[in-house]
N, C-alpha and C positions, 0 to 999 in steps of 0.2 A: 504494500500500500504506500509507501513512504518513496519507496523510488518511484511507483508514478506518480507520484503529488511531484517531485522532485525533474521526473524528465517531463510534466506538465508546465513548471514554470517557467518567464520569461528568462531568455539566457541572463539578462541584466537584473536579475531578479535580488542579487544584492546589492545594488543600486536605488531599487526603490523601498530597503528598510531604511527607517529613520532613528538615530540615533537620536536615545532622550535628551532635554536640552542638559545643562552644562548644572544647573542649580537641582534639577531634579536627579542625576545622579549624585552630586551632594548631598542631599537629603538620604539619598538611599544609602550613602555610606556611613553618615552618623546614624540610624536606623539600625544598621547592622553592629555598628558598636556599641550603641542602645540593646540592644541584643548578647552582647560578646562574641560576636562573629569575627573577631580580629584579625584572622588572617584575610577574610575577603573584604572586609574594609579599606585593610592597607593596598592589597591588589585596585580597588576599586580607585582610590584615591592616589595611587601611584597612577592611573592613566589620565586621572585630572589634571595633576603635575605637568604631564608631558604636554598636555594639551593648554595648560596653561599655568609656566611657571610664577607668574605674580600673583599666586592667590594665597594670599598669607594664612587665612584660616585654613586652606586645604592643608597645606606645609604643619600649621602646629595636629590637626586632627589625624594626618598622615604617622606623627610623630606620637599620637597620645595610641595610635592602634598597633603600630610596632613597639611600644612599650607594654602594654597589655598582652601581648601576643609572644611577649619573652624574647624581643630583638631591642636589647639598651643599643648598641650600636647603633642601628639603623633610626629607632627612637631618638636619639643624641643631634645625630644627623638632621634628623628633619625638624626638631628644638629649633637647635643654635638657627637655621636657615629660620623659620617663622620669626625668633628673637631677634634676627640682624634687621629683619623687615619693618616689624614695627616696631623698633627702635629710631628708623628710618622713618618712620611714620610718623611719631612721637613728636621728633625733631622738625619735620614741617609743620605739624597742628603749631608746635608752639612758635614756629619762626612767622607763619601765617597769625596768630594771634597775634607775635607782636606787632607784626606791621600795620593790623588790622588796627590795634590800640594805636598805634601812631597816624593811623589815615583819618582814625576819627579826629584829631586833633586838624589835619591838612584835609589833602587830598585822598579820596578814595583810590585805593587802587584796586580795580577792576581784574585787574589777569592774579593776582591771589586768591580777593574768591573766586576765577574760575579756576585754577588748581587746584582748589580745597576739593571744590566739588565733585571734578575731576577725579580726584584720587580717592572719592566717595566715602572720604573722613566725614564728611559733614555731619553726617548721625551720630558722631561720636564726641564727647568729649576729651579737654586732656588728661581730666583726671580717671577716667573711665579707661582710656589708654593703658594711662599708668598701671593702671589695677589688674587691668587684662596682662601686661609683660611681666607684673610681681605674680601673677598667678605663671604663667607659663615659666617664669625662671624656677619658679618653687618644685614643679613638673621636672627640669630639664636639672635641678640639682638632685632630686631621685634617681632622676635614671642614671647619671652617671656616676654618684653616691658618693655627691659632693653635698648632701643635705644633711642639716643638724640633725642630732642622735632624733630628737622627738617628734620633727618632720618626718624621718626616715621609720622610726617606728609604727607613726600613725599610717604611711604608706604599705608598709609590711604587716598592719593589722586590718589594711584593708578602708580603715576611715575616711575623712573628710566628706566634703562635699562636689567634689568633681566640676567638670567644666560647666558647670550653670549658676557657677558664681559662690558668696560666700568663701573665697579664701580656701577652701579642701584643694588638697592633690589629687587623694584619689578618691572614687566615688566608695562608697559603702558596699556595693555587690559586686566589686571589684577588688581583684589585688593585682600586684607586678606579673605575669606571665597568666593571667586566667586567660583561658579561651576556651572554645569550646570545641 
């Protein structure tokens, strides 16, 4: 049945599947890490990477599933690359703040906020910023086991409150290599 459904289709017939958009396999990878799927999370998200290496959250969520899935290397790896970026990101909110505080004094300058927005900080705060790269350094000193004794044991017991805020490293139904 399956080879003539197969010699029934057009030759160009993968051609016309469509690959889902760019956000909705996102979704479907933190789903899967929502889950403890961790080895097809990081598969999943390793093909967003290639497809699009500036996506900072893809880079730290790449990094938090090869950490769960028992790869600190590779978790390490994709840390520091998330931390470089918005650190980078960081650094414009606030270089575009200031000039922002100094334009309201002068002149407007028009091509900062279009770079802000551009660079689709604009939802974000910088202290929000800030708080998101203290959580991700807190992540990135686990896995390479550079974290204080009682960071590293709350991650080794499995605690915190994970990437949905609250200061946690790791989630509660998680520890360092669970998968499933």
């Amino acid at each position: 049945m399956a080879a003539a459904v197969a010699a029934s289709a057009p030759p160009d017939f993968d051609a016309l599947i469509q690959i889902p958009p760019f956000d909705a396999r996102l979704a479907l990878a933190k789903a899967c890490l929502e889950l403890n799927q961790n080895e097809v999370a990081a598969g999943l998200l390793e093909r967003l990477l290639a497809e699009d290496e500036s996506a900072m959250e893809v880079w730290y969520l790449a990094g938090e599933a090869y950490y769960y899935a028992g790869d600190a290397e590779s978790a390490a790896d994709r840390l520091r690359t998330a931390d470089d970026m918005l650190t980078a990101a960081i650094d414009r909110v606030a270089a575009i703040a200031h000039r922002t505080a100094r334009a309201r004094r002068g002149v407007r300058t028009v091509t900062d906020t279009a770079a802000y927005e551009a660079d689709g900080l604009m939802r974000f705060s910088l202290p929000e910023l800030k708080s998101q790269r203290a959580m991700m350094r807190k992540l990135l000193a686990v896995v390479t086991g550079d974290a204080p004794p009682l960071v590293a044991a709350a991650a080794a017991a499995g605690g915190g409150s994970g990437s949905g805020g609250g200061g946690g490293v790791v989630p509660a139904d998680r520890g360092a290599g669970a998968s499933s």
